[in-house]
VMD Tcl script that builds the backbone (N, CA, C; Angstrom):
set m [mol new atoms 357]
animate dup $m
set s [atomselect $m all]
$s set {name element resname resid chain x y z} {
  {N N UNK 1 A -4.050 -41.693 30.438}
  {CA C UNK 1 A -3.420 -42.133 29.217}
  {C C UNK 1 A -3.691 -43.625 29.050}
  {N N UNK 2 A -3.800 -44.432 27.960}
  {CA C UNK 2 A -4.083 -45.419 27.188}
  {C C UNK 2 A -3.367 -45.777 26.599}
  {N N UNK 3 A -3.098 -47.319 26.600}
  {CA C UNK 3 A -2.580 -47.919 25.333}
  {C C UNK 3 A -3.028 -47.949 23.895}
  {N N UNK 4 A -2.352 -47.396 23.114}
  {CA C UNK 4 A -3.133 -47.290 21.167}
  {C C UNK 4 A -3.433 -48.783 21.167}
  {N N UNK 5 A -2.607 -49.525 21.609}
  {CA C UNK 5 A -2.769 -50.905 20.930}
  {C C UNK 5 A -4.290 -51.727 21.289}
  {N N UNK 6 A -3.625 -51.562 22.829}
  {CA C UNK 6 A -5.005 -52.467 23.593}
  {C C UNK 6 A -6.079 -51.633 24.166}
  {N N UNK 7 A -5.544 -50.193 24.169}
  {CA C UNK 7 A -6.491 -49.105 25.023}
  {C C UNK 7 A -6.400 -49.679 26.897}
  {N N UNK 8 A -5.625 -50.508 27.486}
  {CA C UNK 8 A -5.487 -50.466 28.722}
  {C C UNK 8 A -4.975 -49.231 29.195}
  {N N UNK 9 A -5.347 -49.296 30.469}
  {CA C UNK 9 A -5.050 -47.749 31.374}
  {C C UNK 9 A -3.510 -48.208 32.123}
  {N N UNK 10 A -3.401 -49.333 32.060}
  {CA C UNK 10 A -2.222 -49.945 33.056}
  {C C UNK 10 A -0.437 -49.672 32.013}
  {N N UNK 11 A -0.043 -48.549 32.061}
  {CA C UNK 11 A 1.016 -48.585 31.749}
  {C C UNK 11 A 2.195 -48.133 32.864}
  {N N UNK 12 A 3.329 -48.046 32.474}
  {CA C UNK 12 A 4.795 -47.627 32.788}
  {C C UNK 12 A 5.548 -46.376 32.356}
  {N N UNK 13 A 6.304 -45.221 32.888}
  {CA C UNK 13 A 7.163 -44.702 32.021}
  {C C UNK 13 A 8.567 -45.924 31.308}
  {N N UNK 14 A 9.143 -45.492 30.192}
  {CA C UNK 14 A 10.042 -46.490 30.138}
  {C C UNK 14 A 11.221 -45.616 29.120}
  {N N UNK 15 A 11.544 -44.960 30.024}
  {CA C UNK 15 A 13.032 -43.986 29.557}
  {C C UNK 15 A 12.281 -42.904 28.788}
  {N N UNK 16 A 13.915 -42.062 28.056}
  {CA C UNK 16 A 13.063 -41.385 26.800}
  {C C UNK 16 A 13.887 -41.749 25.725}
  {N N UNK 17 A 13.702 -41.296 24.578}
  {CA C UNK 17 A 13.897 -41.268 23.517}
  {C C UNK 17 A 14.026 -40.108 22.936}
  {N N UNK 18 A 14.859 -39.613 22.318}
  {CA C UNK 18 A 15.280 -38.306 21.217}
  {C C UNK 18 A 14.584 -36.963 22.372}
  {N N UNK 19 A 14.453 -36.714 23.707}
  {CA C UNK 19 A 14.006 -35.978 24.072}
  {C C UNK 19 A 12.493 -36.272 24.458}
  {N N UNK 20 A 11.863 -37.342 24.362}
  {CA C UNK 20 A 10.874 -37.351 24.620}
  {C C UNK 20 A 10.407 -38.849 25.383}
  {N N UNK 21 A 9.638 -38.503 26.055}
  {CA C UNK 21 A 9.136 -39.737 27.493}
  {C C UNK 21 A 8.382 -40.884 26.461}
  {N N UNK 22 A 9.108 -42.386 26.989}
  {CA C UNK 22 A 8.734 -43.207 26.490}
  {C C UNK 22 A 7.755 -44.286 27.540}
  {N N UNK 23 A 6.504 -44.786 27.005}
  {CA C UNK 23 A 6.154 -45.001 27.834}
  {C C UNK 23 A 5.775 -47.149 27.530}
  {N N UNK 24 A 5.196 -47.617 28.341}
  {CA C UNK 24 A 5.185 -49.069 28.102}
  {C C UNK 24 A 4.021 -49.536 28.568}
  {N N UNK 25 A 3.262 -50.431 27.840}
  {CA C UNK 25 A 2.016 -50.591 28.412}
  {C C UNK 25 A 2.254 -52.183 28.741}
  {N N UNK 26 A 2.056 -52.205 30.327}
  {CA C UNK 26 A 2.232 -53.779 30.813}
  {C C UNK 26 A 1.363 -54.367 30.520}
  {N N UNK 27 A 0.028 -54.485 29.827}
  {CA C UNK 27 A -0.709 -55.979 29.410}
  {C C UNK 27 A -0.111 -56.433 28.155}
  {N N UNK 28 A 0.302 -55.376 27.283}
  {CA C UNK 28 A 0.557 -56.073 26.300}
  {C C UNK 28 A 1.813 -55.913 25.708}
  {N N UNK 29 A 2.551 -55.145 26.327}
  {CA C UNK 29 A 4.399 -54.495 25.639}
  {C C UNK 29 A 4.297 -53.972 25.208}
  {N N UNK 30 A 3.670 -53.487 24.638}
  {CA C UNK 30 A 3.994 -52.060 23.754}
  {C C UNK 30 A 4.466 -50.775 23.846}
  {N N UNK 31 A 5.807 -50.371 22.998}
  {CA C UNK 31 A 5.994 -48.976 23.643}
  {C C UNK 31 A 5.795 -48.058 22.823}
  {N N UNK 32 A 5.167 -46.848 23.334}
  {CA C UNK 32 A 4.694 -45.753 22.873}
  {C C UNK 32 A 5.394 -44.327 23.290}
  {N N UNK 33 A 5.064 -43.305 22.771}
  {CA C UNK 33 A 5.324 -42.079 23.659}
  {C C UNK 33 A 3.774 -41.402 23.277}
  {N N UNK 34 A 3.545 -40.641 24.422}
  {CA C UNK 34 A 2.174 -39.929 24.683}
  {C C UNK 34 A 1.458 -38.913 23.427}
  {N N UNK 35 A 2.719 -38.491 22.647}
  {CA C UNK 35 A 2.437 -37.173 22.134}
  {C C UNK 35 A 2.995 -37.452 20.274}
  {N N UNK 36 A 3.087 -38.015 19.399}
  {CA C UNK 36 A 3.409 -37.743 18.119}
  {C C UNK 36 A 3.330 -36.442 17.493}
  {N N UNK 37 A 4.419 -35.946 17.125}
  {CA C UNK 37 A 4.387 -34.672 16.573}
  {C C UNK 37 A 4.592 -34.813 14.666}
  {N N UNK 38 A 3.803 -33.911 14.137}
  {CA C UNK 38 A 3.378 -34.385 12.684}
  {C C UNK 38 A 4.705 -34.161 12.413}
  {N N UNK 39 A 5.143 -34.463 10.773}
  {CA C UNK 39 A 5.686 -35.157 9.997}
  {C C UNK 39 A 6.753 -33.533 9.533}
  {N N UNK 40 A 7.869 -33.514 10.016}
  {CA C UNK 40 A 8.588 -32.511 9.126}
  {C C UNK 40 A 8.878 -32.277 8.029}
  {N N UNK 41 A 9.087 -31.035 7.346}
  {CA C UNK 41 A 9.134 -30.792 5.947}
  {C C UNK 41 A 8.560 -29.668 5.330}
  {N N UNK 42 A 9.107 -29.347 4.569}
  {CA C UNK 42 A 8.577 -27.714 3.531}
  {C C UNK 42 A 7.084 -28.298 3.248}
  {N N UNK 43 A 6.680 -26.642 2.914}
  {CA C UNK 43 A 5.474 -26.577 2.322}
  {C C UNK 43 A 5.418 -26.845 1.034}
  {N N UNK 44 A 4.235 -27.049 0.658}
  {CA C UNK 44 A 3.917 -27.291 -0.687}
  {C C UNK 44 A 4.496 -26.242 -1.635}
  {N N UNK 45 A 3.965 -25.164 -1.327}
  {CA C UNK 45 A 4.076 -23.808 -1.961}
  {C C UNK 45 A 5.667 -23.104 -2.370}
  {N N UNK 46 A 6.672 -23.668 -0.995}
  {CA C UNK 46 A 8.107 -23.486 -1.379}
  {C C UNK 46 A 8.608 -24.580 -2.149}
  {N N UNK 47 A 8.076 -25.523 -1.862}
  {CA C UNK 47 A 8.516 -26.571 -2.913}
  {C C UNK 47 A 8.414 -26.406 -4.442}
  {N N UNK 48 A 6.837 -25.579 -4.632}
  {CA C UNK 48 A 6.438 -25.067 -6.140}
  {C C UNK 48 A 7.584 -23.919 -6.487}
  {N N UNK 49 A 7.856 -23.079 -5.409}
  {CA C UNK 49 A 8.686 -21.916 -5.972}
  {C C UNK 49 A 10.288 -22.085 -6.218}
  {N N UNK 50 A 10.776 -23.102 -5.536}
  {CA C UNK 50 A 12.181 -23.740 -6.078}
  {C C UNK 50 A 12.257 -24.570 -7.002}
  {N N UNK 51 A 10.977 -25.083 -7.532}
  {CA C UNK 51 A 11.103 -26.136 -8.587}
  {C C UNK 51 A 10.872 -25.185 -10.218}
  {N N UNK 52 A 10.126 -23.988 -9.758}
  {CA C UNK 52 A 9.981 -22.953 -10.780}
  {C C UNK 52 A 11.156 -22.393 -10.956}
  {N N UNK 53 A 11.621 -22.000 -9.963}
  {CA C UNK 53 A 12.959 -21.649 -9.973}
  {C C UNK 53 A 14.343 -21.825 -10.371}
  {N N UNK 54 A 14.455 -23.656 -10.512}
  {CA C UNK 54 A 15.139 -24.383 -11.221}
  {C C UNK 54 A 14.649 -24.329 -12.759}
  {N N UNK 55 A 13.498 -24.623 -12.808}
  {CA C UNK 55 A 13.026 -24.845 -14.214}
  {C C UNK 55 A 13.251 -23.531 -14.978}
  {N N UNK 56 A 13.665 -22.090 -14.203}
  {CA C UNK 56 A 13.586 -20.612 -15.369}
  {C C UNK 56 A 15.302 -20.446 -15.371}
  {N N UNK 57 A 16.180 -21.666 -14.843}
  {CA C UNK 57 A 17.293 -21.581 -14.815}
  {C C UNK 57 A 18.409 -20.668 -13.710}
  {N N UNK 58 A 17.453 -20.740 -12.826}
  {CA C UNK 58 A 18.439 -20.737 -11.624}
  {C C UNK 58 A 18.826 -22.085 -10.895}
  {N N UNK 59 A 20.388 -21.579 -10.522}
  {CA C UNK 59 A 21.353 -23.342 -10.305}
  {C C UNK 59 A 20.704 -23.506 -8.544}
  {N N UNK 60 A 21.186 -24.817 -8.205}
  {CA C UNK 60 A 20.605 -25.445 -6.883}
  {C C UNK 60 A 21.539 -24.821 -5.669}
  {N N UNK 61 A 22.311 -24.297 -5.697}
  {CA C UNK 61 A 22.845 -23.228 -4.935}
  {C C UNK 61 A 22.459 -21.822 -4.758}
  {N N UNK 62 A 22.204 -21.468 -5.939}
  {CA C UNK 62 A 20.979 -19.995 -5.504}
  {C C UNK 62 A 20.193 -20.301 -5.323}
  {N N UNK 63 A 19.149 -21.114 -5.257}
  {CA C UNK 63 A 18.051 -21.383 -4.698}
  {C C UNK 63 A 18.129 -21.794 -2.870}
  {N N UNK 64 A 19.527 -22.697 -2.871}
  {CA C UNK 64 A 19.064 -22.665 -1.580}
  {C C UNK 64 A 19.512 -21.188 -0.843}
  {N N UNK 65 A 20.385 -20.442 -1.579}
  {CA C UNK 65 A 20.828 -19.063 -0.806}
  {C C UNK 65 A 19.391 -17.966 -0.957}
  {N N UNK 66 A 18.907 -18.471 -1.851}
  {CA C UNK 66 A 17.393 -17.143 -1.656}
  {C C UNK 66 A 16.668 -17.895 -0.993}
  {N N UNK 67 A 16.240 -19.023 -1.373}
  {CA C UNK 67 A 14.971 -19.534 -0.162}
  {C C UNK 67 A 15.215 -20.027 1.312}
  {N N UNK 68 A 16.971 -20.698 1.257}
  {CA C UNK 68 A 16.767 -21.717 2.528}
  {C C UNK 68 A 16.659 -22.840 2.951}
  {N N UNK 69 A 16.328 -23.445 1.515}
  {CA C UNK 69 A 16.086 -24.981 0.687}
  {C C UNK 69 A 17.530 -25.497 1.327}
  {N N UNK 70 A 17.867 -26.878 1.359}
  {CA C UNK 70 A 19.107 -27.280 0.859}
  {C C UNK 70 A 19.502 -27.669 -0.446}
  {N N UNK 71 A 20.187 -27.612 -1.441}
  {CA C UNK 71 A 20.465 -28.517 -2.247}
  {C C UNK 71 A 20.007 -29.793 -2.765}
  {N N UNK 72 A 20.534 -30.376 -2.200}
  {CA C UNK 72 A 20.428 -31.966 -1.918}
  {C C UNK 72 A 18.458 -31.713 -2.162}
  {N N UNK 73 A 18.046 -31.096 -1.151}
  {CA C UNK 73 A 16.448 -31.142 -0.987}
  {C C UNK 73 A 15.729 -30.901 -2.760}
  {N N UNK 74 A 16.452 -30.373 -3.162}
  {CA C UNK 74 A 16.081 -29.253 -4.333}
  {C C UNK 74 A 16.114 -30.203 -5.193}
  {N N UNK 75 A 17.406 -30.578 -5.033}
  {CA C UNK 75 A 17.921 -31.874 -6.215}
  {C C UNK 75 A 16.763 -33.406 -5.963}
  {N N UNK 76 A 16.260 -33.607 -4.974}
  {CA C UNK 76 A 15.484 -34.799 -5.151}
  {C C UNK 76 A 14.219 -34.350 -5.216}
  {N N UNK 77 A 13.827 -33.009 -5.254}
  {CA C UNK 77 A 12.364 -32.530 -5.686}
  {C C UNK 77 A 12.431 -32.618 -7.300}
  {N N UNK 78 A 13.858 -32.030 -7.765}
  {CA C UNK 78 A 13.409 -32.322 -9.109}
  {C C UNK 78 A 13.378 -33.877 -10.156}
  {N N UNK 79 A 14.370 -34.828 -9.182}
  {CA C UNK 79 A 14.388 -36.066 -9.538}
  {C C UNK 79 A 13.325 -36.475 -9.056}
  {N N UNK 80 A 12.255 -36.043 -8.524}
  {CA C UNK 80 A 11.062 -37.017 -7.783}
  {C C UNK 80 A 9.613 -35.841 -9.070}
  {N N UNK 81 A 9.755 -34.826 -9.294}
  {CA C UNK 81 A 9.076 -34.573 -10.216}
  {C C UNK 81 A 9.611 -35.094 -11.820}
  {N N UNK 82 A 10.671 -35.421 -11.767}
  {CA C UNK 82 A 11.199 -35.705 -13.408}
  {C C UNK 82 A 10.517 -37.217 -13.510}
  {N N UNK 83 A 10.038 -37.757 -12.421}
  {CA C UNK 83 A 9.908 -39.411 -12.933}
  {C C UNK 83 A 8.196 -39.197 -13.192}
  {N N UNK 84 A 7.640 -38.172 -12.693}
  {CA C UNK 84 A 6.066 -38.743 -13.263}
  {C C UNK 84 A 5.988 -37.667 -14.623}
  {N N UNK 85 A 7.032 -37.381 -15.347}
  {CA C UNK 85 A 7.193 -36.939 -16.619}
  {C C UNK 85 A 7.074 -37.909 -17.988}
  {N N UNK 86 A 5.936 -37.493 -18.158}
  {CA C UNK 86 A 6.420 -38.792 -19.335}
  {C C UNK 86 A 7.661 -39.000 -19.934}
  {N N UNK 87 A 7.646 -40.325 -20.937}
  {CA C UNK 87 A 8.893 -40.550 -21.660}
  {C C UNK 87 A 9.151 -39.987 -23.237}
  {N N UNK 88 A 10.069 -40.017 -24.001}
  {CA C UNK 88 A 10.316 -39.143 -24.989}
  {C C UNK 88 A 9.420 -39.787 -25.750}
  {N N UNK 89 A 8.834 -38.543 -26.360}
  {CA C UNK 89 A 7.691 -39.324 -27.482}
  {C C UNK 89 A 8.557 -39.649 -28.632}
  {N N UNK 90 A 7.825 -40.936 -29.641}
  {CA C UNK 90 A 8.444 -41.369 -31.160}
  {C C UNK 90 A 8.082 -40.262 -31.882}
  {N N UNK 91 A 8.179 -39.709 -32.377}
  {CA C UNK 91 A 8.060 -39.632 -33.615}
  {C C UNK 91 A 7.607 -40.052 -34.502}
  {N N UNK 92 A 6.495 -39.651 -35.832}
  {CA C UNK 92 A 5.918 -40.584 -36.387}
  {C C UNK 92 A 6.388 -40.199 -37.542}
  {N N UNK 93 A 6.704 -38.647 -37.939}
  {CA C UNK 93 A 7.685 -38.892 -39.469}
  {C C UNK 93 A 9.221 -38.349 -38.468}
  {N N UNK 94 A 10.118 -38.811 -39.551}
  {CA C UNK 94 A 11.721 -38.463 -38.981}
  {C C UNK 94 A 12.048 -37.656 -39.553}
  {N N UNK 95 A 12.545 -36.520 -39.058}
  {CA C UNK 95 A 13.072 -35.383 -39.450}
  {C C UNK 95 A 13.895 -35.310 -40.577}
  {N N UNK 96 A 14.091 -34.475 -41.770}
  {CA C UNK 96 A 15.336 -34.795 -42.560}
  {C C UNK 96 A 16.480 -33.986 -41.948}
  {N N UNK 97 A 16.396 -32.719 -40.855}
  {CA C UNK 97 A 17.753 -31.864 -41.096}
  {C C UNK 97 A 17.254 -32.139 -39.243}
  {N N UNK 98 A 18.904 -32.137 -38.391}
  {CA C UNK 98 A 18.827 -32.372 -37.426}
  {C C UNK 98 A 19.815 -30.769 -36.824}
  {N N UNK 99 A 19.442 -30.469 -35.873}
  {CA C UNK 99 A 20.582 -29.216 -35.094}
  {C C UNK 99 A 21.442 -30.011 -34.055}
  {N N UNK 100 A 22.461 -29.795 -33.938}
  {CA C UNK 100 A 23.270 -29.990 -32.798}
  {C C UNK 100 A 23.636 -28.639 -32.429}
  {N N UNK 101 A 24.289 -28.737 -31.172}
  {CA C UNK 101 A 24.938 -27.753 -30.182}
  {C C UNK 101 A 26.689 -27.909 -30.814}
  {N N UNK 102 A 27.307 -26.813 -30.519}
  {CA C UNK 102 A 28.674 -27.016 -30.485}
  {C C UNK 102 A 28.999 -27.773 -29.870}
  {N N UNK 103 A 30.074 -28.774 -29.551}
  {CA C UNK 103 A 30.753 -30.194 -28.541}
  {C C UNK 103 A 31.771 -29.905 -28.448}
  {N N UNK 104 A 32.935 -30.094 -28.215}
  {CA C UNK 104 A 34.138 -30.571 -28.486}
  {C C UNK 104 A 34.230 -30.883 -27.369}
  {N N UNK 105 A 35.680 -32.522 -27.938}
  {CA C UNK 105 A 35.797 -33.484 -27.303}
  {C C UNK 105 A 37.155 -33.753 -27.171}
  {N N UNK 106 A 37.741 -34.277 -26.291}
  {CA C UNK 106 A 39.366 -34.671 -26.544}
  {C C UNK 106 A 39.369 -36.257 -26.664}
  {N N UNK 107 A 39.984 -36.657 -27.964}
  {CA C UNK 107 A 40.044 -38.269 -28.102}
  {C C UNK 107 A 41.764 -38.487 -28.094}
  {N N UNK 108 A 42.066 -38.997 -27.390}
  {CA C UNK 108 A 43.919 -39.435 -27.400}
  {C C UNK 108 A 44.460 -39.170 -26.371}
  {N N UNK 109 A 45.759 -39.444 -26.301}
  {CA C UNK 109 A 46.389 -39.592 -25.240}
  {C C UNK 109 A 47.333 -38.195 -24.671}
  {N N UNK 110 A 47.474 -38.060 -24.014}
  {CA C UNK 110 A 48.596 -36.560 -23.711}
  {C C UNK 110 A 49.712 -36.836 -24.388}
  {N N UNK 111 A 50.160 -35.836 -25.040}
  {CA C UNK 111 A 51.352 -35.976 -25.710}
  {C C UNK 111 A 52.595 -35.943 -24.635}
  {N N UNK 112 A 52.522 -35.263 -23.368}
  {CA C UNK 112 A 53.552 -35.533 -22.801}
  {C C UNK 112 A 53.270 -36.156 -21.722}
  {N N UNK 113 A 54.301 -36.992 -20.793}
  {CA C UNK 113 A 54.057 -37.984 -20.299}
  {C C UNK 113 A 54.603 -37.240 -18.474}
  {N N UNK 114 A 55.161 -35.634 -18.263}
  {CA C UNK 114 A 55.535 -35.390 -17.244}
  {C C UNK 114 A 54.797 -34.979 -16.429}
  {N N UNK 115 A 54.947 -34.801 -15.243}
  {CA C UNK 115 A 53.656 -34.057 -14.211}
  {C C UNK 115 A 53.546 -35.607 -13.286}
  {N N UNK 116 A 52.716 -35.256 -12.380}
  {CA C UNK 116 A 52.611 -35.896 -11.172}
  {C C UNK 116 A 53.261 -37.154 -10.820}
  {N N UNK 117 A 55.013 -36.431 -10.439}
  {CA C UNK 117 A 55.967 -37.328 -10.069}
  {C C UNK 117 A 56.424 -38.463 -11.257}
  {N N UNK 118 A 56.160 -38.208 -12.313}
  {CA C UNK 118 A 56.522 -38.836 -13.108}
  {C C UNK 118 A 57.897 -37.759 -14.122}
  {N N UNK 119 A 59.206 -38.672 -14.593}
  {CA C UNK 119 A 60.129 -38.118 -15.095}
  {C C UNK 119 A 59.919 -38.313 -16.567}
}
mol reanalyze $m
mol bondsrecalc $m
mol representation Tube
mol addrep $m
């Protein structure tokens, strides 16, 4: 075994770390461990099928109960695909008749003032 840094043969063990042997190379300090294991994380391909999945309107909780995904995971795949989305295009003539959705809203105050420990 070799140092990455300097490529000397002259090293040390030097404890472990997370389960794995850490080692030290005396010409130059450096500490290493022998073995790097690649980079964790889903595949490409499950990543495509939960993001399809969200997009045909299934919520981030069935997805992680059919695939396995977490949440959280699901939720920053689609915030990390929503940003290389472009931005809302202008418009170059303006519409005359617009649609809205139904809303309703509550504006004011509660009419009564009892409930949580209050007389």
């Amino acid at each position: 075994m070799e140092c990455p840094e300097c490529k000397s043969a002259h090293i040390r063990k030097n404890g472990k770390r997370r389960g794995k042997q850490n080692h030290i190379c005396v010409s130059c300090g450096r500490q290493f461990i022998d073995s790097y294991a690649p980079p964790q994380g889903y595949s490409a391909a499950i990543k495509q099928e939960c993001l399809r999945m969200y997009v045909n309107g299934m919520g981030f909780r069935g997805i992680q109960r059919v695939k396995g995904v977490h949440h959280t995971t699901v939720i920053y795949w689609v915030k990390q695909t929503g940003q290389h989305l472009p931005d809302t295009y202008v418009p170059q003539v303006i519409p005359q008749v617009g649609e809205l959705d139904e809303l309703e809203t509550f504006v004011g105050a509660k009419k009564t003032k009892s409930g949580c420990g209050q007389q």
